[in-house]
LUMDOPA-168570 format. One record per residue (C-alpha): residue in three letters; x, y, z. Coordinates in pm, whole numbers, padded with zeros to 5 digits, always signed. Layout:
alaXYZ;...
REM end
This chain:
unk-09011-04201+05118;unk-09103-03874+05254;unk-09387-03621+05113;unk-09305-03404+04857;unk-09300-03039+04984;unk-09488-02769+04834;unk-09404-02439+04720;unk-09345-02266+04996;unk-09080-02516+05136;unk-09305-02707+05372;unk-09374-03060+05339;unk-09741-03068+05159;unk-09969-03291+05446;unk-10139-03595+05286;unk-10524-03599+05252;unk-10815-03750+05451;unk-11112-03876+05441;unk-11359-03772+05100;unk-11076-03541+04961;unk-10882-03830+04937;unk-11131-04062+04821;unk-11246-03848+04517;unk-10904-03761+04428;unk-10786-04081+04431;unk-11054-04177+04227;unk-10998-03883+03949;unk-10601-03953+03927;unk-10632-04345+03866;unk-10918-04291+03612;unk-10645-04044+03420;unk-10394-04337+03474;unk-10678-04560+03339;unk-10747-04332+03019;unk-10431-04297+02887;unk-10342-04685+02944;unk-10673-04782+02762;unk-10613-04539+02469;unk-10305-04687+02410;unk-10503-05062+02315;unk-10853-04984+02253;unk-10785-04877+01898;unk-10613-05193+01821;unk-10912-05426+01783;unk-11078-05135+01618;unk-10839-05111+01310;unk-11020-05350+01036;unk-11334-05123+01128;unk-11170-04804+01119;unk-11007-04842+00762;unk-11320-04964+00655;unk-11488-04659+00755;unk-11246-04421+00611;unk-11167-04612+00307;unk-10797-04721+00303;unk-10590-05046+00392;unk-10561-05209+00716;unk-10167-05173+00637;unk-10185-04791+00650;unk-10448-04808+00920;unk-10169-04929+01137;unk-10042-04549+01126;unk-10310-04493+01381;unk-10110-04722+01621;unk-09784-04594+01530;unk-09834-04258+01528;unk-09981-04245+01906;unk-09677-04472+02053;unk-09417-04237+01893;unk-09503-03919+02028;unk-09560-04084+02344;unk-09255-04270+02356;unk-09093-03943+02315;unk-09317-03725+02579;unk-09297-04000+02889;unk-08951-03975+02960;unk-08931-03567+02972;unk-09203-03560+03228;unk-08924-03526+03505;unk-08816-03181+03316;unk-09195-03068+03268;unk-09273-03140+03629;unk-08998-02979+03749;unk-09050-02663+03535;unk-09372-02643+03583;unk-09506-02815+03854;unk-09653-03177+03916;unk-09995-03122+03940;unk-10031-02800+03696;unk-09813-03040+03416;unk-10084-03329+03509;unk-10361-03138+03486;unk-10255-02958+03165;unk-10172-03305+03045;unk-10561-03459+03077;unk-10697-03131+02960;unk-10487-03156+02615;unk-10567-03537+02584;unk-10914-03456+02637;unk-10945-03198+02332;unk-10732-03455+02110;unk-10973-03746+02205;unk-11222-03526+02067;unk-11019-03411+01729;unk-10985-03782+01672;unk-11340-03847+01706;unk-11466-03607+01482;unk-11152-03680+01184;unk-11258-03706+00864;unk-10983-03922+00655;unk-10709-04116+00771;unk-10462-03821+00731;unk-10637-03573+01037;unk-10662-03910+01208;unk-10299-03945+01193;unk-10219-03637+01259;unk-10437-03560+01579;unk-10329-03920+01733;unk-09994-03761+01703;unk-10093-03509+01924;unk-10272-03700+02115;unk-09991-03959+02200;unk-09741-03617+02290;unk-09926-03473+02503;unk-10050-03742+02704;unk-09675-03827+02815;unk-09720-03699+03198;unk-10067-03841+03254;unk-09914-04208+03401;unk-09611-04082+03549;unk-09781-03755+03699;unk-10091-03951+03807;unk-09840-04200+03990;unk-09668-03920+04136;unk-09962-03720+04314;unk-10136-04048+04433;unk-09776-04138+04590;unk-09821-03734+04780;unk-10160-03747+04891;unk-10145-04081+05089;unk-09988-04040+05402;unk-09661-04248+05407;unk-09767-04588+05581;unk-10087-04610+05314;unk-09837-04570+05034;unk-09918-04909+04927;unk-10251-04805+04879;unk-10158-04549+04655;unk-09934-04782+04435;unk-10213-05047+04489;unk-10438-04796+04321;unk-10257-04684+04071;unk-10069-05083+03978;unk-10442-05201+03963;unk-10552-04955+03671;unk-10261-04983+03493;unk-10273-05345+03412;unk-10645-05381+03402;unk-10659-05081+03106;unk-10492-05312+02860;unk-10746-05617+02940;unk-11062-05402+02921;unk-10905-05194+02562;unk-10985-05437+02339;unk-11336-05512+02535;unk-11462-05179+02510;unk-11314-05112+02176;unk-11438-05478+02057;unk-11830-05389+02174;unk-11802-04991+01989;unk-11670-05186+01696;unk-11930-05434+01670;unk-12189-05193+01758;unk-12114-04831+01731;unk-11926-04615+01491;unk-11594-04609+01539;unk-11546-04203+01700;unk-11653-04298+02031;unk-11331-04501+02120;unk-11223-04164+02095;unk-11509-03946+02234;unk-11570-04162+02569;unk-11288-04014+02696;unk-11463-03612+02663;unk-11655-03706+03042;unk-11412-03837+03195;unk-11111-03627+03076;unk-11335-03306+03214;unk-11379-03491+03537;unk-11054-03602+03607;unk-10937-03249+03513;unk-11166-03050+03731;unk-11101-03284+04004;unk-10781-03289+03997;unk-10734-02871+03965;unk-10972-02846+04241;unk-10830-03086+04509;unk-10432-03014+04461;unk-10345-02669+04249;unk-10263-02509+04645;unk-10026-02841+04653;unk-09868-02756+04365;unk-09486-02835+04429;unk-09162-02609+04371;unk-09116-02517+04017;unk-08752-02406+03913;unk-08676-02201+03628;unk-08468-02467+03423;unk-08267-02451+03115;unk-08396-02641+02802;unk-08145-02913+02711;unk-08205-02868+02334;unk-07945-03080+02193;unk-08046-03377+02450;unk-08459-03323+02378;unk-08358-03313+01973;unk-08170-03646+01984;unk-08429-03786+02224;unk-08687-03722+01931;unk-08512-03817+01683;unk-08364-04206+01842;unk-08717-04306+02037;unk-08967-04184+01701;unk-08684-04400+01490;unk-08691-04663+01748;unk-09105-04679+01750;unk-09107-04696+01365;unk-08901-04994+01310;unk-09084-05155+01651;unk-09465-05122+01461;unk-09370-05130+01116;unk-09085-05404+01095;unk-09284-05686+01117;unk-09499-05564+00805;unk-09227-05443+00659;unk-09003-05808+00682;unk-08799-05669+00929;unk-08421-05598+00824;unk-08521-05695+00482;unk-08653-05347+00450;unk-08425-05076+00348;unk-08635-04826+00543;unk-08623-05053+00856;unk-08245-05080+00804;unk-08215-04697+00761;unk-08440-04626+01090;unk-08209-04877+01284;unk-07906-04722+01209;unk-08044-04372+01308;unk-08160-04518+01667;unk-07857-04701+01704;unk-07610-04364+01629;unk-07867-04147+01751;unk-07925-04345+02096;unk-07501-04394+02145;unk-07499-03994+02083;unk-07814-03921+02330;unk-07636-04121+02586;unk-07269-03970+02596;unk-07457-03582+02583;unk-07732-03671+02893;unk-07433-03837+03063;unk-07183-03517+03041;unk-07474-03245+03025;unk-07501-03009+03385;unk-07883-02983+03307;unk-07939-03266+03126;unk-08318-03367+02978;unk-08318-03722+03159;unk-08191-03731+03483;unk-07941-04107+03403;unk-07810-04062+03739;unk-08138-04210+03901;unk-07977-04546+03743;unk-07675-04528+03987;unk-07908-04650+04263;unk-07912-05036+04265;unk-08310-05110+04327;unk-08413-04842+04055;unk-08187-05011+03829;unk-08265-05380+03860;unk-08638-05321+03978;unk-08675-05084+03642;unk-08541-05378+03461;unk-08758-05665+03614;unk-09064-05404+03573;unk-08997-05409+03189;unk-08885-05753+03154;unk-09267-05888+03328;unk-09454-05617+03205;unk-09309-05725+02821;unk-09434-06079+02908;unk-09758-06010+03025;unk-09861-05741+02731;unk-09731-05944+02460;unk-09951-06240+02571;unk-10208-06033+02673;unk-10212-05904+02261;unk-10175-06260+02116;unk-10451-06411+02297;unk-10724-06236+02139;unk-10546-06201+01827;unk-10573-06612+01792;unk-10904-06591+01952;unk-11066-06361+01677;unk-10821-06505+01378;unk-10836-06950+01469;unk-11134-06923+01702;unk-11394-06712+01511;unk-11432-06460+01863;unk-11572-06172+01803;unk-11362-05848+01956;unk-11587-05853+02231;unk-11595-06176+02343;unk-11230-06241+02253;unk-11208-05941+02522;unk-11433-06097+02731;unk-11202-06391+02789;unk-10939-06178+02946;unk-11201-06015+03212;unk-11188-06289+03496;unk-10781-06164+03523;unk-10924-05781+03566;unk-11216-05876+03785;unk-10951-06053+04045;unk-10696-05781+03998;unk-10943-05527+04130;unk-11057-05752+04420;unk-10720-05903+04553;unk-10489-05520+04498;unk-10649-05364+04860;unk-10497-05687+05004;unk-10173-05632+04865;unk-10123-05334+04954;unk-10225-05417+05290;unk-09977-05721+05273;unk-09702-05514+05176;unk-09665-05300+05482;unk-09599-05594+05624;unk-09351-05800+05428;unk-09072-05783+05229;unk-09206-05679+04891;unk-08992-05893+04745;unk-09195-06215+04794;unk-09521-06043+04675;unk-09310-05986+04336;unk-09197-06358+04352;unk-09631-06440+04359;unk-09649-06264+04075;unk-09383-06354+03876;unk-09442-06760+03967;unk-09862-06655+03917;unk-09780-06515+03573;unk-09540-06839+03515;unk-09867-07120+03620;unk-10054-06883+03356;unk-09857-06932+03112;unk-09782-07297+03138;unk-10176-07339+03178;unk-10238-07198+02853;unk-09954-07403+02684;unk-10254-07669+02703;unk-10493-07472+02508;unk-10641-07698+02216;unk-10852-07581+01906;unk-11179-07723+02097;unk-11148-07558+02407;unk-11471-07403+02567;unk-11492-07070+02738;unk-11436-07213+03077;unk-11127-07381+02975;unk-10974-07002+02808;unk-11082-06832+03145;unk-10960-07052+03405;unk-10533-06937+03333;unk-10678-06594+03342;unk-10800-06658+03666;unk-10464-06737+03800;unk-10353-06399+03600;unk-10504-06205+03825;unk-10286-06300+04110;unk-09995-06180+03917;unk-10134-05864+03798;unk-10289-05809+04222;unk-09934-05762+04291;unk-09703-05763+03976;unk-09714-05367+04023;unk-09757-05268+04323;unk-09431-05443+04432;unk-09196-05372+04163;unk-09280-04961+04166;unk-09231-05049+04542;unk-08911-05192+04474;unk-08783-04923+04195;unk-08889-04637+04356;unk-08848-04720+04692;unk-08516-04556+04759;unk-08545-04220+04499;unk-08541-03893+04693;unk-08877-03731+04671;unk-08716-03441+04401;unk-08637-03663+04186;unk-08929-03874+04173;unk-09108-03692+03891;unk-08788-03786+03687;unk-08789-04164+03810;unk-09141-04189+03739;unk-09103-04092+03371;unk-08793-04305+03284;unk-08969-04611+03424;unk-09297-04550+03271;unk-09095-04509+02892;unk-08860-04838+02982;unk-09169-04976+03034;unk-09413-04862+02752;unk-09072-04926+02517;unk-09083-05294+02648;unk-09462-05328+02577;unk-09367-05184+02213;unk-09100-05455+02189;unk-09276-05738+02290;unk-09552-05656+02046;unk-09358-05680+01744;unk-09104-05983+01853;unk-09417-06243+01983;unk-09621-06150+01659;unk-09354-06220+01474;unk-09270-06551+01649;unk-09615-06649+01649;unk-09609-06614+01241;unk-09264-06737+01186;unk-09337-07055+01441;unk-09661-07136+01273;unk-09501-07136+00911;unk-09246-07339+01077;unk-09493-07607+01248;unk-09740-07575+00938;unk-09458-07717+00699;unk-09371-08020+00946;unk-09731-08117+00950;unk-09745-08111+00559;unk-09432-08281+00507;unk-09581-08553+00715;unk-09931-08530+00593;unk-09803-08577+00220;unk-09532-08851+00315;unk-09547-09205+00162;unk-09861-09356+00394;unk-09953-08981+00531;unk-10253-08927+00657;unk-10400-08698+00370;unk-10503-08960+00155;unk-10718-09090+00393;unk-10852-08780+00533;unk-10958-08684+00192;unk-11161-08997+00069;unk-11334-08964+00403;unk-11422-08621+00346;unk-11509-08698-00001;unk-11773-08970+00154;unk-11920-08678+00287;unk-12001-08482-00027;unk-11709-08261-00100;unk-11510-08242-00390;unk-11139-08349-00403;unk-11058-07915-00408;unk-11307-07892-00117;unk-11125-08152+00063;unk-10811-08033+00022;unk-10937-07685+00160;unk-11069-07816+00471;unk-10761-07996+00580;unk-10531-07713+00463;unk-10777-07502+00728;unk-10719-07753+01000;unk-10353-07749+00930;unk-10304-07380+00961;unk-10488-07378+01301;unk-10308-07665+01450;unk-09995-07490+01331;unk-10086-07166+01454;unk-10229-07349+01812;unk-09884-07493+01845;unk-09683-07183+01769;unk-09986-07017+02052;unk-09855-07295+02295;unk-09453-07237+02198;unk-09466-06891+02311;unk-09643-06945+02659;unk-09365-07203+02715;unk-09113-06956+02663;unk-09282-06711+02843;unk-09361-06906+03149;unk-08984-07006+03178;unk-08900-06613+03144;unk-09131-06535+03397;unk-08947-06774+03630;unk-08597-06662+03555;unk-08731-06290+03594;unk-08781-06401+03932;unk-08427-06466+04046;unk-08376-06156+03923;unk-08592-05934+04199;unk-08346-06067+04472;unk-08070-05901+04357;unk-08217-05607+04467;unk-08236-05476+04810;unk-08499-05487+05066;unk-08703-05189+05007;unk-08751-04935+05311;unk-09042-05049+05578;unk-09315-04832+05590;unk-09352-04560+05843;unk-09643-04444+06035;unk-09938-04565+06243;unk-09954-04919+06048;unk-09546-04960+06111;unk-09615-04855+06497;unk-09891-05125+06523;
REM end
């Protein structure tokens, strides 16, 4: 993949030494901010409608609201970029973010919340896929590993340390500074960023607004959001409004498509999907990455509801998978100049697999070593999970269009996350009223065990409705445990078929340059 070329027509040379260091640094930190956003408020909710005084149903608005206007800002970043320029569009981007992480600090009901998470969510859109794009141009072509290596490693470990960071503020600050930690380093990344690459700013062209393919864009990805964080509140199709919303995404989608596919200057660039290893590898990317953040939100979820975790240490659980991410991604990215990329994805998708059936073991008295040790073997996975399947998508997209090919990936993929956090919360509930009603039929069959349970209890001192309280409790949580243990089954077979599903694609390109030579 050659270097992007600048404005002049030249192809912009790659950094060196500190310049690349600190700029490195700034871009994966922007990468890091918007990913964390995205999660940190979720642990943060019960506090957060507390604080301002409504339900923890309409709190939800606070997630919704941010994943709509992003879901409909990723996927124009190839049209911004290309307008505008990569690195102004990027640095634009944080700047924005910046003053709307600050709004949504200081908001004073649940309405200006709303609202500035809104604008919050649109106008962070660029931030991954730009970020992504100008560590890819300032490597020089045989450390481009590096560069995804960087960039892979941030974006997975964001979602583990969200609900750390946003457990800990919870539990011991006010809620705002979820929001206002991101003022320092916002300004930093900015100023960095402005600094090191505004006289490699790349060709801008003067192109026409596709008005009728942005419109239906809007209006088919903010319908699509609404029924993906509201339907499982809302009972799903049993919901007139999530009925209504489906049918608008549905028409709306079928409409976007046959416009973008017949438009000369069309928003999205749906040609990208024409080449074979952007197609499958976007589709493996989305399929894993769906996996892994949908388990990644249950765990702490049965943690903090079954376990009595607090957000913090519920949070805390999840580290080990971070702290081996960070250590094993410079190897990885070493490893991958060297090997088919393929078989680094086929670690991580058989890593993520062993995860998954590990935690199919879990029990209701399992210690803190016991929770850890699959997130161990998580970090594996998420070492190379990344870094190989950007590899593998973006491995053969000319360097004009890679602004474009960035963005459509990014949304496939943040769409997948949304999708796999209504569908496994769902399951989990649906599962666990399923295995909840097998145990009772059994417990109050002729010669159950409830009758027993309960005059042994009752030796103890409780009453008969005391009794019957504490096994309904143990009940719910063996019912919940086994829907818990369902799920990683299913999700550790996915992983596995997943896998075939990487060879279909081609060999990526070798890498060029002094590390090929050697």
């Amino acid at each position: 993949m050659a270097g992007p070329a600048a404005a002049g027509g030249a192809e912009i040379p790659p950094l060196s030494g500190g310049a690349l260091g600190l700029t490195a640094f700034a871009l994966a930190l922007g990468t890091f901010m918007q990913v964390l956003d995205s999660t940190i408020a979720n642990v943060s909710l019960p506090t957060i409608a507390g604080n301002l005084g409504v339900s923890s149903d309409n709190a939800t608005w606070v997630i919704t609201s941010f994943a709509v206007a992003n879901g409909v800002a990723v996927p124009l970043t190839g049209w911004l970029m290309g307008r505008y320029g990569v690195v102004r569009t990027f640095t634009v981007s944080v700047i924005l973010f910046t003053i709307a992480s600050f709004l949504c600090g200081i908001a004073w009901n649940l309405s200006s919340l709303i609202a500035f998470r809104v604008i919050q969510g649109a106008v962070s859109g660029p931030m991954i896929p730009g970020s992504q794009a100008l560590l890819i141009s300032i490597f020089p072509p045989h450390k481009r590993a590096t560069a995804l290596g960087i960039w892979s490693m941030t974006t997975l470990v964001a979602p583990i340390m969200g609900p750390i960071l946003g457990g800990f503020i919870s539990d011991n600050y006010h809620w705002s500074w979820i929001f206002l930690i991101n003022l320092p380093v916002g300004l930093f990344c900015a100023a960095v960023s402005w600094f090191s690459l505004s006289s490699r700013e790349t060709p801008t062209r003067k192109l026409p607004i596709d008005s009728v393919g942005l419109g239906l864009l809007v209006v088919w990805v903010g319908a699509l959001q609404m029924v993906l964080d509201l339907g499982k509140n809302d009972d799903w199709f049993n919901s007139p409004r999530i009925v209504i919303m489906t049918v608008v995404c549905a028409v709306g989608f079928i409409s976007w498509l046959i416009w973008e596919l017949t438009e000369k200057h069309p928003a999205i660039d749906l040609s990208l999907f024409k080449e074979r290893n952007f197609l499958i590898g976007t589709i493996a990317l989305c399929a894993g990455y769906a996996l892994f953040f949908g388990a990644a939100l249950l765990l702490p979820l049965w943690l903090q509801t079954q376990m009595g975790y607090t957000a913090t240490w519920a949070g805390l659980v999840a580290a080990p998978s971070g702290a081996v991410a960070v250590l094993l991604t410079p190897f990885a990215a070493k490893l991958s100049t060297k090997i088919d990329v393929r078989w680094l994805a086929t670690v991580a998708f058989v890593a993520f697999a062993a995860s998954y059936f590990m935690r199919a073991g879990y029990t209701t008295y399992a210690d803190f070593y016991s929770l850890t040790l699959p997130m161990l073997v998580q970090g594996i996975s998420m070492g190379t999970f990344f870094l190989a399947m950007v590899t593998i998508a973006l491995g053969g997209v000319p360097p004009e269009k890679l602004p474009s090919a960035t963005g459509i990936s990014n949304f496939a993929r943040i769409t997948a996350g949304s999708f796999a956090a209504s569908l496994i919360t769902t399951f989990w509930d649906r599962r666990e009223a399923l295995h909840q009603s097998r145990m009772v039929e059994g417990l109050n069959h002729l010669g159950g065990a409830y009758p027993y349970a309960a005059n042994a209890l009752g030796a103890l001192g409780p009453n008969e409705t005391q009794a019957a309280a504490i096994v309904t409790r143990q009940v719910v949580g063996q019912a919940y445990l086994l829907s818990l243990t369902d799920i990683f089954w299913a999700c550790g077979w996915a992983m596995l078929v997943v896998t075939i599903l990487v060879w279909f694609t081609k060999r990526p390109p070798a890498p060029t340059g002094p590390v090929a030579a050697d």
